[in-house]
ROSE-4610 file (N, C-alpha, C; in Angstrom, 1 decimal, always signed):
// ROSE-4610
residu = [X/X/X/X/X/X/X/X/X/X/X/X/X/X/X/X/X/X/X/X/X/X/X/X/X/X/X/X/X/X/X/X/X/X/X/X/X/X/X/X/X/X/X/X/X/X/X/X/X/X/X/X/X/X/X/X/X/X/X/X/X/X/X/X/X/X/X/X/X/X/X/X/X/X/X/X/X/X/X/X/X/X/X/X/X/X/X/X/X/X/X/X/X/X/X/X/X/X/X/X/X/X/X/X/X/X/X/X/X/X/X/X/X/X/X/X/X/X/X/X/X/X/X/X/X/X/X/X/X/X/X/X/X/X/X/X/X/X/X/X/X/X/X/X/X/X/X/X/X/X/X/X/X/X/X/X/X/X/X/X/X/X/X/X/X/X/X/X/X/X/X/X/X/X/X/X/X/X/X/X/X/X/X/X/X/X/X/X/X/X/X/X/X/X/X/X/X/X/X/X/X/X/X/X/X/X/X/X/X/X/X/X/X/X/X/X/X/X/X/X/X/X/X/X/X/X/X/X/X/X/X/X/X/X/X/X/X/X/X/X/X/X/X/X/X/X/X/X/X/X/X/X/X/X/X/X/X/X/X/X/X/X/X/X/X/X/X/X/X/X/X/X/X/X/X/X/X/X/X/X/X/X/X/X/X/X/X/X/X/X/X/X/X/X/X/X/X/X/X/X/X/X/X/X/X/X/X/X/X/X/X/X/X/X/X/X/X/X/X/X/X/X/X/X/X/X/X/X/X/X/X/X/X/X/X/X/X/X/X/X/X/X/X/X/X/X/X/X/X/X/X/X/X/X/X/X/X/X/X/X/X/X/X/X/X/X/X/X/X/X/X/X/X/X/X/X/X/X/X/X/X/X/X/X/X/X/X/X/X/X/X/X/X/X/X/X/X/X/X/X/X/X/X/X/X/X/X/X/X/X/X/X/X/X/X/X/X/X/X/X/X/X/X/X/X/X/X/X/X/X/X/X/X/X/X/X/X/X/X/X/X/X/X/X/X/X/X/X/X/X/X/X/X/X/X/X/X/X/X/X/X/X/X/X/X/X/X/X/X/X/X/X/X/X/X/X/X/X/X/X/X/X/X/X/X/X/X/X/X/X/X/X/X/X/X/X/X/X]
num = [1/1/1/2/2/2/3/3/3/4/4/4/5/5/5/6/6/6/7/7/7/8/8/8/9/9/9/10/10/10/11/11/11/12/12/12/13/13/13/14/14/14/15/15/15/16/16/16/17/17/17/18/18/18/19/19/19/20/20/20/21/21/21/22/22/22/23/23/23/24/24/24/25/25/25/26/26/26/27/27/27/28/28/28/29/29/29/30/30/30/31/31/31/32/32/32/33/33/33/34/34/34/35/35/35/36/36/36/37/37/37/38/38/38/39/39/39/40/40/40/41/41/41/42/42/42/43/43/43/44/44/44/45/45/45/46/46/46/47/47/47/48/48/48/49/49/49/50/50/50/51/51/51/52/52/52/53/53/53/54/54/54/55/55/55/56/56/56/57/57/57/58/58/58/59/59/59/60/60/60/61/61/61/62/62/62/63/63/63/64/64/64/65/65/65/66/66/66/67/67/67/68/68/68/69/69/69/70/70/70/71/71/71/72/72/72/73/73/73/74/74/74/75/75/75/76/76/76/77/77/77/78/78/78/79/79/79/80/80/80/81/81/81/82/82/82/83/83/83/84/84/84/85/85/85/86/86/86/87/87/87/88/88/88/89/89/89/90/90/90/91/91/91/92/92/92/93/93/93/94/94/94/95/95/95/96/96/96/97/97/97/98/98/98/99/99/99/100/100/100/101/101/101/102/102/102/103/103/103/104/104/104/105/105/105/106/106/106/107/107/107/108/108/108/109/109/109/110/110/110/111/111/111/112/112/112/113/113/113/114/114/114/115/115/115/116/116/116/117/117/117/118/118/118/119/119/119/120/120/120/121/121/121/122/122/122/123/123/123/124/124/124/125/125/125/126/126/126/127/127/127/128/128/128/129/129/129/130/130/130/131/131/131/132/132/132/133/133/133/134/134/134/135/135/135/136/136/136/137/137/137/138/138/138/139/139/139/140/140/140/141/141/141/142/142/142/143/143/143/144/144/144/145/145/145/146/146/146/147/147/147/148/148/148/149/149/149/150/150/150/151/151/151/152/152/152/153/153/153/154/154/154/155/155/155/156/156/156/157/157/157/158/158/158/159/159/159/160/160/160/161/161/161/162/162/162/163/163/163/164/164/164/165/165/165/166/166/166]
x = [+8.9/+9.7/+10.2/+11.4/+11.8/+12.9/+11.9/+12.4/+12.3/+12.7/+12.9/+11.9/+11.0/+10.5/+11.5/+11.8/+12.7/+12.7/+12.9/+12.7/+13.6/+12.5/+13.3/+14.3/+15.0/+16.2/+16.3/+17.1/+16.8/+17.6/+18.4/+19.2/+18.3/+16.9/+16.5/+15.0/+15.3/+14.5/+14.5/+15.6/+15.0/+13.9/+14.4/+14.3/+12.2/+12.2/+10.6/+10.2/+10.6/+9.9/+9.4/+10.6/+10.5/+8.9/+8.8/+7.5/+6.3/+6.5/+5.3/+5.4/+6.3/+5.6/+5.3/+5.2/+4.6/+3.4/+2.6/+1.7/+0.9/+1.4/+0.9/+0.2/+1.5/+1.0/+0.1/-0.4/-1.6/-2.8/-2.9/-4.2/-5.0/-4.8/-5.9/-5.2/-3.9/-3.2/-3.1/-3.1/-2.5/-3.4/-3.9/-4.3/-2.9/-1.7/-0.6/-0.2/+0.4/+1.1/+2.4/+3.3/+4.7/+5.1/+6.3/+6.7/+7.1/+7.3/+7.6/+9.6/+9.8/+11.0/+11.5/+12.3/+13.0/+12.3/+12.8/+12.8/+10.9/+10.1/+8.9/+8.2/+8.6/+8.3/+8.3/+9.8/+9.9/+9.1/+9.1/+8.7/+6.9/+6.2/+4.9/+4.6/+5.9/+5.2/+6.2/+5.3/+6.0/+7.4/+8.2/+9.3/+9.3/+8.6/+8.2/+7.2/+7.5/+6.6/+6.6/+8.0/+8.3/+9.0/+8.3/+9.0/+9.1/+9.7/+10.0/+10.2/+9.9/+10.1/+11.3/+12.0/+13.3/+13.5/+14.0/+14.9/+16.2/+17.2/+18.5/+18.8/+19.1/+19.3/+17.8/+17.2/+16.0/+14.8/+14.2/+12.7/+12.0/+10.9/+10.0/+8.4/+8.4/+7.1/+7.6/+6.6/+6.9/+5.4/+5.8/+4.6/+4.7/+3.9/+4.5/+3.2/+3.0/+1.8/+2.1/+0.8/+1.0/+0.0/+0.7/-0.5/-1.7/-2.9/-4.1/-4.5/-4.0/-4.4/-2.8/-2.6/-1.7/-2.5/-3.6/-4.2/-3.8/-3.5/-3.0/-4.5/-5.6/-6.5/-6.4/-5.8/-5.8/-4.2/-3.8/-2.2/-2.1/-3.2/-3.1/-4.1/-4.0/-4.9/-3.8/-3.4/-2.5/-3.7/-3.2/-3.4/-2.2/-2.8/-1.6/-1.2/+0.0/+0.2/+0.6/+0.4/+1.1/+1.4/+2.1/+2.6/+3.6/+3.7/+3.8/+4.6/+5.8/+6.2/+5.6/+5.7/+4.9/+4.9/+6.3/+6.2/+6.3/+5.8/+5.9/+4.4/+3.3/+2.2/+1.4/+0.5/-0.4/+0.7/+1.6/+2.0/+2.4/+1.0/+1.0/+2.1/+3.1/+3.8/+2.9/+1.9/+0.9/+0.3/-0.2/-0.7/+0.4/+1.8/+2.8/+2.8/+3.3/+3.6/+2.7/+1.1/+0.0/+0.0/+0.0/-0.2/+1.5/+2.7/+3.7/+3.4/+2.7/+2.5/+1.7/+0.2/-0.6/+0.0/+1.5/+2.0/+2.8/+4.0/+4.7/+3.3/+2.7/+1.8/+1.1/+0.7/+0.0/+1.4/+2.3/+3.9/+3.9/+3.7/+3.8/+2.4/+1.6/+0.3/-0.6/-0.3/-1.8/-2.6/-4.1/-5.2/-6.3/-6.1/-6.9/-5.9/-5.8/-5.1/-6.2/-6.3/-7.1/-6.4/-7.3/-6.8/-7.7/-7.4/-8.5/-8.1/-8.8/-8.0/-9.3/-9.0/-9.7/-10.4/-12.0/-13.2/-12.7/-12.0/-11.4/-10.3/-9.9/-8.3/-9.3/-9.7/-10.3/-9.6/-8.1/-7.2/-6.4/-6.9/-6.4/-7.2/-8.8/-9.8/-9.7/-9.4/-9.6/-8.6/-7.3/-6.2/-6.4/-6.9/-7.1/-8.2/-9.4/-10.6/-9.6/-8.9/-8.1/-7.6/-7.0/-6.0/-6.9/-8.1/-8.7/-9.7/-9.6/-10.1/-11.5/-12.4/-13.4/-13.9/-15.2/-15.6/-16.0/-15.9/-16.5/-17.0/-17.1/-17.6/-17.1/-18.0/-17.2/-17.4/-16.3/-16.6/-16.4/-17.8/-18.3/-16.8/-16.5/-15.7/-15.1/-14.2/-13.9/-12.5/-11.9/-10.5/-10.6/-9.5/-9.5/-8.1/-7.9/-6.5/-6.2/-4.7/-4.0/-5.1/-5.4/-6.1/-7.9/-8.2/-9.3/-10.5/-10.1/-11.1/-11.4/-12.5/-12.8/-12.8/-12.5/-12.9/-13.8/-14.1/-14.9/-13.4/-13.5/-12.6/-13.2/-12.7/-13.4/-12.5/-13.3/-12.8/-12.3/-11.7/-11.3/-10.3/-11.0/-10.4/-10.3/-8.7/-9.0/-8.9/-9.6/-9.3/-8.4/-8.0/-6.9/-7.9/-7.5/-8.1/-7.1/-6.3/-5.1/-4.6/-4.8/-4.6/-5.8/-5.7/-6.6/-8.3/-8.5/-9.6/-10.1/-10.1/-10.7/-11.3]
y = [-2.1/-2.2/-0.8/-0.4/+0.4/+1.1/+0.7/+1.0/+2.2/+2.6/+3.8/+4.3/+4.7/+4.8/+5.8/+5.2/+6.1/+6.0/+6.5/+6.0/+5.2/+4.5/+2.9/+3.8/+2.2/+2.9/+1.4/+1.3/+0.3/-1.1/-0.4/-1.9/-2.4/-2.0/-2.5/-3.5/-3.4/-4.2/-5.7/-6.7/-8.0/-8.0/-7.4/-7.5/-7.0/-6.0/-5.6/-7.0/-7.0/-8.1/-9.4/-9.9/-11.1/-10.8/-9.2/-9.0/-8.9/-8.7/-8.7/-10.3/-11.2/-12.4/-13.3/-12.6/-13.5/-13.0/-11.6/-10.9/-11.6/-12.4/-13.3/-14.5/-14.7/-16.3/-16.2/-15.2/-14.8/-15.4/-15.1/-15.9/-14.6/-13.4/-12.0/-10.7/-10.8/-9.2/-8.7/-9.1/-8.8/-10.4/-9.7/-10.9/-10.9/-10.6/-11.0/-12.6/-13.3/-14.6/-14.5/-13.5/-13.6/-11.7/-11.8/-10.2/-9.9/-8.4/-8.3/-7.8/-7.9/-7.7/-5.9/-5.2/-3.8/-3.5/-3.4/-2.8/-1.8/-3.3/-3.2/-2.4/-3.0/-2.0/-1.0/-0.5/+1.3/+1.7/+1.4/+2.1/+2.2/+1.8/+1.3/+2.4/+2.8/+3.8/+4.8/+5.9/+7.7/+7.2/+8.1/+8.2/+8.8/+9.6/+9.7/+8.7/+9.4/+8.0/+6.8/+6.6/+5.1/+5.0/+4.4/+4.1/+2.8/+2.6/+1.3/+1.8/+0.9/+0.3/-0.3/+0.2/-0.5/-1.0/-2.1/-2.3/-2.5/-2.2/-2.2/-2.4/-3.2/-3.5/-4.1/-4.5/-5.4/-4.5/-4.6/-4.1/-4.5/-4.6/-5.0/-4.4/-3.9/-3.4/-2.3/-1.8/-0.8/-0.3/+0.7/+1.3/+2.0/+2.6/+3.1/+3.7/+4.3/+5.1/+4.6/+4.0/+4.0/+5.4/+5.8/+7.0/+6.1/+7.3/+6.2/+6.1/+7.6/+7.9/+8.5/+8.6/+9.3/+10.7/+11.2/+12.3/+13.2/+14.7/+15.3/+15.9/+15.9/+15.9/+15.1/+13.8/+12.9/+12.7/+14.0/+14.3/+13.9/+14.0/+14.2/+12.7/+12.1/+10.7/+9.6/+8.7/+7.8/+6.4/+5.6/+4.1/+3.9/+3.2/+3.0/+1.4/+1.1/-0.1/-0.3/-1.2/-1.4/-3.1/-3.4/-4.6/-5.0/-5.7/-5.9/-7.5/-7.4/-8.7/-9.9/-10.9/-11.9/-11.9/-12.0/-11.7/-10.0/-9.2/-7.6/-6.9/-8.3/-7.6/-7.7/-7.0/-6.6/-6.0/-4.9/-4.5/-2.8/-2.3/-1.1/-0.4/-1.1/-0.9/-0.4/-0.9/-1.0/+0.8/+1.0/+2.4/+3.6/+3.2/+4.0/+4.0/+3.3/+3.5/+4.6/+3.3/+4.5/+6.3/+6.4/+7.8/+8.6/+8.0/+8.5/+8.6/+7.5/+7.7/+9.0/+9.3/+10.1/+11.3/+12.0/+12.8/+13.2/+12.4/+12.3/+12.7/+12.1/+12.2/+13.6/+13.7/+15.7/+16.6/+16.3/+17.0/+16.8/+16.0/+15.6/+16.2/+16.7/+17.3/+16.3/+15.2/+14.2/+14.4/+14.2/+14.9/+14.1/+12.8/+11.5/+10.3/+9.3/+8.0/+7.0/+5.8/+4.9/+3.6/+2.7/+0.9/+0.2/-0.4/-1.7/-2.7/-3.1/-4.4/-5.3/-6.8/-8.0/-8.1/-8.1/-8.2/-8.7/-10.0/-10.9/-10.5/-9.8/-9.3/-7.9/-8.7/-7.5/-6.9/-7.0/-6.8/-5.4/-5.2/-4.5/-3.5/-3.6/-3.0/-2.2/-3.0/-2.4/-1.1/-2.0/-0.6/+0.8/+0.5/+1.8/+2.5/+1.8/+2.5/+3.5/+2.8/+3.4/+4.4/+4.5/+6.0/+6.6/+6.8/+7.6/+7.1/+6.3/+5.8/+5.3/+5.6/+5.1/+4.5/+3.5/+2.8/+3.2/+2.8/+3.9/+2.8/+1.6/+0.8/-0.6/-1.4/-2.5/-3.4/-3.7/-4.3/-5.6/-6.1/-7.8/-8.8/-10.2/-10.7/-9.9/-9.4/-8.3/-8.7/-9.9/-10.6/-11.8/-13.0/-13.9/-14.5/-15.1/-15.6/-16.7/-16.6/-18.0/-19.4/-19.4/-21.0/-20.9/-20.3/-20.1/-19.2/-18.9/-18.3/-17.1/-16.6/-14.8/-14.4/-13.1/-12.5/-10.9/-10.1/-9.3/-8.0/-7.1/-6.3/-4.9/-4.3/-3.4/-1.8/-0.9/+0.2/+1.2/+1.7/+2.6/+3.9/+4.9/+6.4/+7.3/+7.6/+8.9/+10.4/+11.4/+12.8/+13.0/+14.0/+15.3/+16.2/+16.6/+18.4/+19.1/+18.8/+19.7/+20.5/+19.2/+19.2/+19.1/+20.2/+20.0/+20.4/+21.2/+21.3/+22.8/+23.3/+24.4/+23.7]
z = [+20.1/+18.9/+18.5/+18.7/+17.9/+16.4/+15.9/+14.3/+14.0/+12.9/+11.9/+11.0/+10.3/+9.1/+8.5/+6.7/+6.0/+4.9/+3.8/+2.5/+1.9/+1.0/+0.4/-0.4/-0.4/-1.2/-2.3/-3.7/-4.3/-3.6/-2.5/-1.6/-1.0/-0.6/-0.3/-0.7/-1.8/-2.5/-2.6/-2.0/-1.7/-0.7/+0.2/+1.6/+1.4/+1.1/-0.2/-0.3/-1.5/-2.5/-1.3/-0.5/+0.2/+0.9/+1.4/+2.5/+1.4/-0.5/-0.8/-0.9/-1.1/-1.5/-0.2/+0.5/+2.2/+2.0/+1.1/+1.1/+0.2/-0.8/-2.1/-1.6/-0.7/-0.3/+0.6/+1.3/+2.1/+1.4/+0.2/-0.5/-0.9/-0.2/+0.7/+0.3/-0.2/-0.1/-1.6/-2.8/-4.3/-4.5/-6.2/-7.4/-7.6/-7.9/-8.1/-7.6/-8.4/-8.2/-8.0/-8.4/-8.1/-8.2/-7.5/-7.1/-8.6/-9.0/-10.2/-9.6/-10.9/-10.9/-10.1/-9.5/-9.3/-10.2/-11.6/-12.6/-12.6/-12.8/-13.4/-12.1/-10.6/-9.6/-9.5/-10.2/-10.0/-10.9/-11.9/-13.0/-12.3/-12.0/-12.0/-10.8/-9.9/-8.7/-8.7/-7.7/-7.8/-7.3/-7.7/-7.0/-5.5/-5.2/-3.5/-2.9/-1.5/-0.7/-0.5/-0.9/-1.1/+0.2/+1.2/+2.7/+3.1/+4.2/+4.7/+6.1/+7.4/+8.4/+8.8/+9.4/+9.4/+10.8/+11.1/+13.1/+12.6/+12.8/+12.3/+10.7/+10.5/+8.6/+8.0/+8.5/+8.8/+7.8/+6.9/+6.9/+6.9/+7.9/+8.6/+8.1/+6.9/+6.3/+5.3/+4.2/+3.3/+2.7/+2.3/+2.2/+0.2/-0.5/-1.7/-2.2/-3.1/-4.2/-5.5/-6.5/-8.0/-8.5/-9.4/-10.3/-10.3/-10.0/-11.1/-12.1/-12.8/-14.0/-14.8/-16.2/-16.4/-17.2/-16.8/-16.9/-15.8/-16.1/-15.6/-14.7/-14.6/-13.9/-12.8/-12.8/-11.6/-11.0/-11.3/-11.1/-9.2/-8.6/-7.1/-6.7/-6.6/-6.4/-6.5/-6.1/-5.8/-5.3/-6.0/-5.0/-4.0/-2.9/-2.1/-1.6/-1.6/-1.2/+0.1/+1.1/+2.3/+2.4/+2.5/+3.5/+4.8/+5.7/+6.3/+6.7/+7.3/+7.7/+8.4/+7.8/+8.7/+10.5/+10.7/+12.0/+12.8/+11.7/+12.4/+12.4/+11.9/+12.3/+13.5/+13.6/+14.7/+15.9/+15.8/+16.8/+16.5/+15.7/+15.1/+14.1/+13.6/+11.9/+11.0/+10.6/+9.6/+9.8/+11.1/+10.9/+11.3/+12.0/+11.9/+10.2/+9.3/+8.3/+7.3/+7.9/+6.9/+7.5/+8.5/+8.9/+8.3/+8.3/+7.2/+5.9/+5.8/+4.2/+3.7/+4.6/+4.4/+4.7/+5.2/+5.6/+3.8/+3.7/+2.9/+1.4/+1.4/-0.1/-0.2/+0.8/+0.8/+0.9/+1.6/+1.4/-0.6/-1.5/-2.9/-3.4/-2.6/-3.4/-3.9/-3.4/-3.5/-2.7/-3.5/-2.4/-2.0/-3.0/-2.5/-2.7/-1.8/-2.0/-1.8/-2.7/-2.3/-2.2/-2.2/-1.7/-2.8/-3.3/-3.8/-2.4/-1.6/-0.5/-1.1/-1.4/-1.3/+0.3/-0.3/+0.7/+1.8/+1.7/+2.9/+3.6/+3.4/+3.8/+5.0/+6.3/+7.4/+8.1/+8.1/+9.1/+8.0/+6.8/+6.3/+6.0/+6.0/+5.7/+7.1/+8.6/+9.5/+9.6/+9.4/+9.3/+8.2/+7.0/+6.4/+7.1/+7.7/+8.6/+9.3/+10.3/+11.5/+11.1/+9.9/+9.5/+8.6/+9.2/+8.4/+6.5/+5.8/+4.7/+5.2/+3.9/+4.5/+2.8/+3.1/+2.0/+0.9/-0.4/-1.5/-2.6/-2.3/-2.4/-2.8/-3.7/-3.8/-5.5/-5.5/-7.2/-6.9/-7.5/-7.0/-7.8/-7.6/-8.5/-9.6/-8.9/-10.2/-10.8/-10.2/-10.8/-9.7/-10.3/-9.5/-9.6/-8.8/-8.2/-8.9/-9.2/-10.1/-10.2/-8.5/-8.3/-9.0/-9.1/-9.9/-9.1/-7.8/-6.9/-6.9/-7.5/-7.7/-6.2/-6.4/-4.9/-5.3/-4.2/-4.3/-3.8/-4.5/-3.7/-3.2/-2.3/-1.3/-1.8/-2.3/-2.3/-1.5/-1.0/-0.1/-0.3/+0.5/+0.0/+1.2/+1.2/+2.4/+1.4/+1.7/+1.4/+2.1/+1.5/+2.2/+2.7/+4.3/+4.5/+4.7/+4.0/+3.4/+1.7/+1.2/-0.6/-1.1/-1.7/-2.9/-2.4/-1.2/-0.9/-1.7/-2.6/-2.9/-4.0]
């Protein structure tokens, strides 16, 4: 498959939204129930690092950072989001994207990114393993899904040995 990685642009925001709500209906990817609007998206993440996967007009996965804190102490720490098209996974998109992402965010001077991913979601736990994240623990039923079903979600964190090491 040969696609592009490049940064989102706001045209391409159905085409987003459609890959996070294939991500919803997973059951496994977001306690979210429905995509939030452009609007509530941008505002909620940095203005860098916002990429996409492209095969011609197509985007086939996206990747993005939210602040964790609005303390200027945690100016360099990002959560990160990834998803993935229904039919564009398991054919390495997922860790092309993550290893851009982790490029682009120490290029922005973040020097830890992490994941909350739901316990059950292995295929995503495996992919942050792969590009480096490793476990930092786990918060038991810590929210639960429209249908009523708590989950456990799994912490995960890569360093930079780039940013922020002194």
């Amino acid at each position: 498959m040969e696609y592009e990685i490049e940064q989102m642009q706001p045209s391409d925001w159905e085409q987003v939204k459609k890959i996070y709500i294939e991500g919803i209906r997973t059951g496994i990817a977001t306690f979210q129930s429905e995509a939030p609007t452009y609007e509530e998206w941008d505002k909620a993440h940095h203005k860098f690092c916002r990429l996409v996967a492209r095969l011609n007009n197509e985007v086939l996965g996206w990747v993005a950072l939210s602040p964790s804190s609005s303390r200027p102490c945690y100016s360099g720490v990002a959560e990160l989001s990834i998803y993935i098209s229904e039919n564009s996974r398991g054919n390495g998109l997922g860790s092309a994207l993550l290893v851009e992402a982790v490029k682009h965010s120490e290029e922005n001077g973040i020097w830890t990114l992490y994941s909350g991913i739901i316990r059950d979601n292995a295929k995503s736990i495996k992919l942050h393993k792969k590009c480096g994240f490793r476990e930092i623990g786990i918060r038991e039923k810590v929210a639960k899904m429209p249908s009523g079903k708590w989950h456990d979600v799994m912490l995960m964190e890569r360093r930079s040995k780039v940013i922020g090491i002194g």
